[in-house]
N, C-alpha and C positions, 0 to 999 in steps of 0.2 A: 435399383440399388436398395441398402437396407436401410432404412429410417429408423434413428437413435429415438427410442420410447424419453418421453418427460418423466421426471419426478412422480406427476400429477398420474401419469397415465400408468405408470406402474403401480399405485397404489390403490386405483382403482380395479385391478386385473386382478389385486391378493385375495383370495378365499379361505376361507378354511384356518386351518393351523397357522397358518400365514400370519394372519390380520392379528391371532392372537398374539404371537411371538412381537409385531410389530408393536403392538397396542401396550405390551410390558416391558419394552424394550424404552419405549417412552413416559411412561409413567416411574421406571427407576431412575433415567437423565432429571425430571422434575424432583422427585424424592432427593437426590442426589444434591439439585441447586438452591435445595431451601436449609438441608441438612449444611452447607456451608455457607446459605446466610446466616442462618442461627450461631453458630461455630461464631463467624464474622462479629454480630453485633456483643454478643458475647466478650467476646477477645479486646474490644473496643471499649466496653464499660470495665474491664478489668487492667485497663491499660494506663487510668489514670490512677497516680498514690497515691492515700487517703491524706497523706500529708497535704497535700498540693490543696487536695478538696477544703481543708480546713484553713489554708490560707488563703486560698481565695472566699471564701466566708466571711476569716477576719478583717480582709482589705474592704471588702462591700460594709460591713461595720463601720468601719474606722471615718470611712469614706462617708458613709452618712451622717455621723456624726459629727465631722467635720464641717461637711456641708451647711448642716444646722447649726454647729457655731458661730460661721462665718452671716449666715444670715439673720442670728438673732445682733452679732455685733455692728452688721450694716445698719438694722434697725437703731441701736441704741444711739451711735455714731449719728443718723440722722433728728434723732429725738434732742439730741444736746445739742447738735449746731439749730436746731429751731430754739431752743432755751439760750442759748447765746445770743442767737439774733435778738431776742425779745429783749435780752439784759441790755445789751449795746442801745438799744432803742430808749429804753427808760433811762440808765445812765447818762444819752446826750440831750434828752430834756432835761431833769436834773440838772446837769449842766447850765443849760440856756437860762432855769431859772434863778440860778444863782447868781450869774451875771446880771442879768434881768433889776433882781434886788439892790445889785452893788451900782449901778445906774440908776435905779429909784430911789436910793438913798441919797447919792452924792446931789441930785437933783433937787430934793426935797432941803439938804442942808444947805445949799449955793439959794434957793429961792426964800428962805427965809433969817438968811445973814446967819448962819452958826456954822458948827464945823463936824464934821461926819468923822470918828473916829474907825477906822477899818478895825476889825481885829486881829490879833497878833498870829504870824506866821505859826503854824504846827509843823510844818514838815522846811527843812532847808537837804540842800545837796551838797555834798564837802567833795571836792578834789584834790587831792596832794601832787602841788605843785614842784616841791623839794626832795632832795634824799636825803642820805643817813648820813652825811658828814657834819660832825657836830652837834650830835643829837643829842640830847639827853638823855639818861636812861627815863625819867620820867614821862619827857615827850615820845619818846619812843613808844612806853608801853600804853599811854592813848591812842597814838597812831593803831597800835595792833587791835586793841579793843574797837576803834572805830571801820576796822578791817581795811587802813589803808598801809597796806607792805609796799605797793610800788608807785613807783614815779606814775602820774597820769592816771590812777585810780580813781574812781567815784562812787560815792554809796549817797542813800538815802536816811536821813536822820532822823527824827521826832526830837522835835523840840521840849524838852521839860526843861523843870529845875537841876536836872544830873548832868545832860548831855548840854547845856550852853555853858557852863562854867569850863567844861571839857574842850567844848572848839574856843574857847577864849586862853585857853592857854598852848593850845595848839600854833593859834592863827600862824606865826610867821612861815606855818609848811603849809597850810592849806587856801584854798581858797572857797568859800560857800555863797551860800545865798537861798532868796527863796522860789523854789520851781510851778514855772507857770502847768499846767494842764497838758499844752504840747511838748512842751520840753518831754516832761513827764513819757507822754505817749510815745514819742521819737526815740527817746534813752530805749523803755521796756523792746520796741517792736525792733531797733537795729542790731542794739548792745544786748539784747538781754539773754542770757545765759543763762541757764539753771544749775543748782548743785546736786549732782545722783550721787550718793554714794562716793559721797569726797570729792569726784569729781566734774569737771567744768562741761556740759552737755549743752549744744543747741538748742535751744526750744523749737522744736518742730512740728507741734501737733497740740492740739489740747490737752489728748489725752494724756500726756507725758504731765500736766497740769493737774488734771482732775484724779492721778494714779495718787500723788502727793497732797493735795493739796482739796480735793475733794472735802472731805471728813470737813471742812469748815467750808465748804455752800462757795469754795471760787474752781469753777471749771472751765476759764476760758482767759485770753490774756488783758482785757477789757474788764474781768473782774479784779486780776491784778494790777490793770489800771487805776484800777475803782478807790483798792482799797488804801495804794500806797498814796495817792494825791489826795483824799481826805482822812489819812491818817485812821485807818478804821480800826475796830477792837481786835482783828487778826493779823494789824500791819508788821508784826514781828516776825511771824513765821515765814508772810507774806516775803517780806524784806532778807532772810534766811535763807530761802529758798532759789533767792538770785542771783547768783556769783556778783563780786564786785565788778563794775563796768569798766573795763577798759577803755579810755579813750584815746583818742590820738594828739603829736604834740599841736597849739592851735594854728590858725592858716595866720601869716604874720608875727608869728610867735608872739611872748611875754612882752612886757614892756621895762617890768623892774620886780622884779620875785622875791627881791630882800626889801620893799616896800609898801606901807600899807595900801590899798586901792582908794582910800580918800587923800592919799598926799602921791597919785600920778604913779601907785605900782601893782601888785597883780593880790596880793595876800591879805587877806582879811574877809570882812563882810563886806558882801556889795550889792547882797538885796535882790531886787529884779532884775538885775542888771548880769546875775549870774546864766540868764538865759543866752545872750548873748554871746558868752563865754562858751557856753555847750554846742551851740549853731557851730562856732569857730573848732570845736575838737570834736563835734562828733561824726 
């Protein structure tokens, strides 16, 4: 029978003319499959528009940019809660030693028979207990200047010679007194509120603090702890800066609101005793 030649064994049998033809026959298919790689890659770098190319550029820009903002803001962000930490630290010794004194004193005047005069309150806290029936127009427009418009309002005062003749003719709508330290810190950290741009904004972050409030050295809410309970040289803007406190009616309610609080009713001054009163509304 006849036996089918291989690939292999035919092209070893080519001589001559043959091999040539064969040999250029293959060298055009190679020539042929580089001439449409080339074409290919070609066709490929002309496929993208230069539009595109330039937008993806300015995204890689924008992008790094970014990047870098966000990590120098992470830094700063971490730089000021270490400078708050540190404030909070010095502030509650401060604290400790002033107490510290106000027990060294009272100790020193009880052991040698005299009498330790405290000094007088700087700061009190006013809440309007009343509304607008029967107001006066006078009373009325103290109440606005001491920014109390609604029922259960509370602001922080500074005590001078302007602002006590002012709550003495207010008292029968208000109630005041003078705030201890926590009162203080419990009002700012529950109630406290900021004012943006007219309006009434959560305080949620420092920075919301340090955006306004920076330019006078308080970036943190421990600083406006700081300055409102010792009455510091920036307590206005400080005080400005934090909506009036809402509080709530108290647990037990009033006792007598058309009576003074030394003859058994809620209005007037009542000193330390107004801390009390803030536990029970806030």
């Amino acid at each position: 029978f006849f036996k089918q030649k291989t690939a292999y064994e035919i092209c070893a049998c080519l001589v001559g003319s043959e091999m040539c033809i064969r040999d250029r026959y293959q060298r055009r298919v190679r020539e042929t499959a580089s001439t449409k790689t080339r074409i290919t890659k070609m066709s490929d770098k002309k496929s993208v528009p230069e539009t595109i190319l330039l937008r993806r550029k300015n995204t890689a820009k924008v992008r790094a940019a970014r990047q870098a903002q966000l990590a120098a803001e992470k830094k700063k962000v971490k730089a000021s809660r270490v400078l708050a930490y540190k404030r909070a630290e010095q502030y509650a010794k401060e604290y400790r030693s002033k107490a510290k004194d106000l027990v060294r004193m009272r100790r020193v005047a009880r052991s040698t028979n005299s009498l330790y005069m405290e000094p007088e309150a700087k700061l009190a806290f006013v809440i309007r207990i009343r509304g607008i029936m029967g107001v006066s127009p006078r009373v009325r427009k103290i109440l606005q200047l001491l920014r109390l418009r609604q029922v259960h309002n509370g602001v922080f005062v500074r005590l001078t010679g302007a602002t006590i003749p002012m709550l003495r003719l207010v008292e029968p709508y208000i109630a005041y007194g003078y705030p201890s330290l926590k009162t203080v810190r419990q009002l700012v950290y529950k109630r406290g509120f900021a004012k943006v741009n007219q309006q009434r904004k959560p305080i949620i972050d420092n920075a919301m603090i340090e955006k306004k409030l920076g330019k006078f050295g308080i970036i943190c809410m421990e600083d406006i702890v700081h300055e409102i309970f010792t009455v510091g040289p920036n307590f206005k803007r400080v005080n400005r800066f934090l909506w009036p406190f809402k509080l709530s009616s108290p647990k037990g309610g009033f006792r007598d609101i058309g009576r003074q609080f030394t003859d058994a009713g809620d209005c007037g001054n009542r000193e330390r005793h107004i801390n009390k009163l803030v536990q029970q509304m806030n």
